[in-house]
C-alpha positions as CSV (number, residue, x, y, z in Angstrom):
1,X,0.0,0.0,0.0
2,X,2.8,2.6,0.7
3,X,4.6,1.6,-2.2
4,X,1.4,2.3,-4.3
5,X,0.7,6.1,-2.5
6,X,4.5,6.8,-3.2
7,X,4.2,5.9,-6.7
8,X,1.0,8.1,-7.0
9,X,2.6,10.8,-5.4
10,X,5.4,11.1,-7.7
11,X,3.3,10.5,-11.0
12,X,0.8,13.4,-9.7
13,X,3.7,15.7,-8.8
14,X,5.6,15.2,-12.1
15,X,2.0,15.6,-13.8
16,X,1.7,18.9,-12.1
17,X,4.7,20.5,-12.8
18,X,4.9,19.7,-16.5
19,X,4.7,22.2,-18.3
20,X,3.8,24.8,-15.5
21,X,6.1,28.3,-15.8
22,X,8.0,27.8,-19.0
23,X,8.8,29.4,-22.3
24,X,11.5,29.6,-25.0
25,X,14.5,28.3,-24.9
26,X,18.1,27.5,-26.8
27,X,18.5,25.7,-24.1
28,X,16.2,23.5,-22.1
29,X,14.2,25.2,-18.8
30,X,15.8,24.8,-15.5
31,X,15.2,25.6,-12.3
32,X,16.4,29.0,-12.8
33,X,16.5,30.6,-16.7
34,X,17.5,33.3,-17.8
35,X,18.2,33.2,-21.8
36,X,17.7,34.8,-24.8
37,X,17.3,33.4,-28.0
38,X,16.6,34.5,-31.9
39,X,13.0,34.8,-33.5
40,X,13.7,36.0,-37.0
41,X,16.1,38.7,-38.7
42,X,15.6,40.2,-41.8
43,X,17.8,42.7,-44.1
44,X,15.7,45.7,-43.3
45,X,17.7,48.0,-40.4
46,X,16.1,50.6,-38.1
47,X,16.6,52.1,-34.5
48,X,13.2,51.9,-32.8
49,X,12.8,49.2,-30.7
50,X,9.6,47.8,-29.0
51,X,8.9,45.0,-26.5
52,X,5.9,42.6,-25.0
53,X,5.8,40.5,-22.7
54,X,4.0,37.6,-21.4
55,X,4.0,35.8,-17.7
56,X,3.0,32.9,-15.9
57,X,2.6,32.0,-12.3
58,X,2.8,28.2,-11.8
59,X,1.1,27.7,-14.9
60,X,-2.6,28.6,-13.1
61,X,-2.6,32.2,-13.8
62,X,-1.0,33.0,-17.5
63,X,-1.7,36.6,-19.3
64,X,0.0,38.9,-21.3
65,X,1.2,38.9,-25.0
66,X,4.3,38.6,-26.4
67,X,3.7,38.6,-30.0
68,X,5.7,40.1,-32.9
69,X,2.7,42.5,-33.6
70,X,2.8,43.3,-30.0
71,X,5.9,44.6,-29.8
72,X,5.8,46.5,-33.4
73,X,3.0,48.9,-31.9
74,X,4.7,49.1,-28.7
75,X,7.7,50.5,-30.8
76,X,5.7,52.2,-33.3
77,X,7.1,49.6,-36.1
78,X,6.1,49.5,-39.5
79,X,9.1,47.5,-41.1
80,X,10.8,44.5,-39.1
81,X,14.9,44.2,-39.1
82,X,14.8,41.5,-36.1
83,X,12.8,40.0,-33.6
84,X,14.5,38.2,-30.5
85,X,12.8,36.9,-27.1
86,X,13.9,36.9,-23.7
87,X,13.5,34.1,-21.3
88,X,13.7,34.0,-17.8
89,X,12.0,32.0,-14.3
90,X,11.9,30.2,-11.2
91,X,10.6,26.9,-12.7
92,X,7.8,26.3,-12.0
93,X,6.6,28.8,-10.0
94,X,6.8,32.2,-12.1
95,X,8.4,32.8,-15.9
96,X,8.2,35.5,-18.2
97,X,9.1,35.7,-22.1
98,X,9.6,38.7,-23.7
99,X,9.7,39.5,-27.2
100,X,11.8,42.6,-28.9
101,X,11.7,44.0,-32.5
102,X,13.7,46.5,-34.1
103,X,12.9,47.9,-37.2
104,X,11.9,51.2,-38.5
């Protein structure tokens, strides 16, 4: 019987946390992340910049939006030159991705 509630408590608890608090990454999620990582690049150049975000708190309570067309308006963007997103957390309690564009 103990064996069987140990084996359920570790399937439930690996169930729970999967998933929960994540984003983007080069490099795999750990327990603490902090990364940044390439979305796209083009030829075009520019100096605005704009940036949107989106955050988590142990995967219950998830809002925000860190889209490409997000972060245009945020910068006033028109025409994209890159787009590049920032990763960072305390898995799996809170994470937060980030998206930046430059362009003109």
């Amino acid at each position: 019987m103990l064996k069987k509630l140990a084996l359920a408590t570790a399937v439930s608890t690996t169930l729970l946390l999967t998933g929960c608090a994540t984003g983007p990454s080069p490099v795999g999620v750990g327990l603490i992340t902090d990364v940044k990582g390439p979305i796209t690049a083009t030829g075009e150049t520019g100096s605005k910049t704009g940036t949107s975000c989106a955050n988590t708190i142990i995967g219950l309570i998830n809002k925000g939006d860190a889209s490409i067309e997000a972060a245009k308006a945020a910068g006033g963007i028109t025409v994209v030159a890159s787009a590049d997103y920032h990763t960072k957390g305390f898995y799996p309690f809170v994470g937060e991705t980030c998206v930046t564009v430059t362009g003109k």
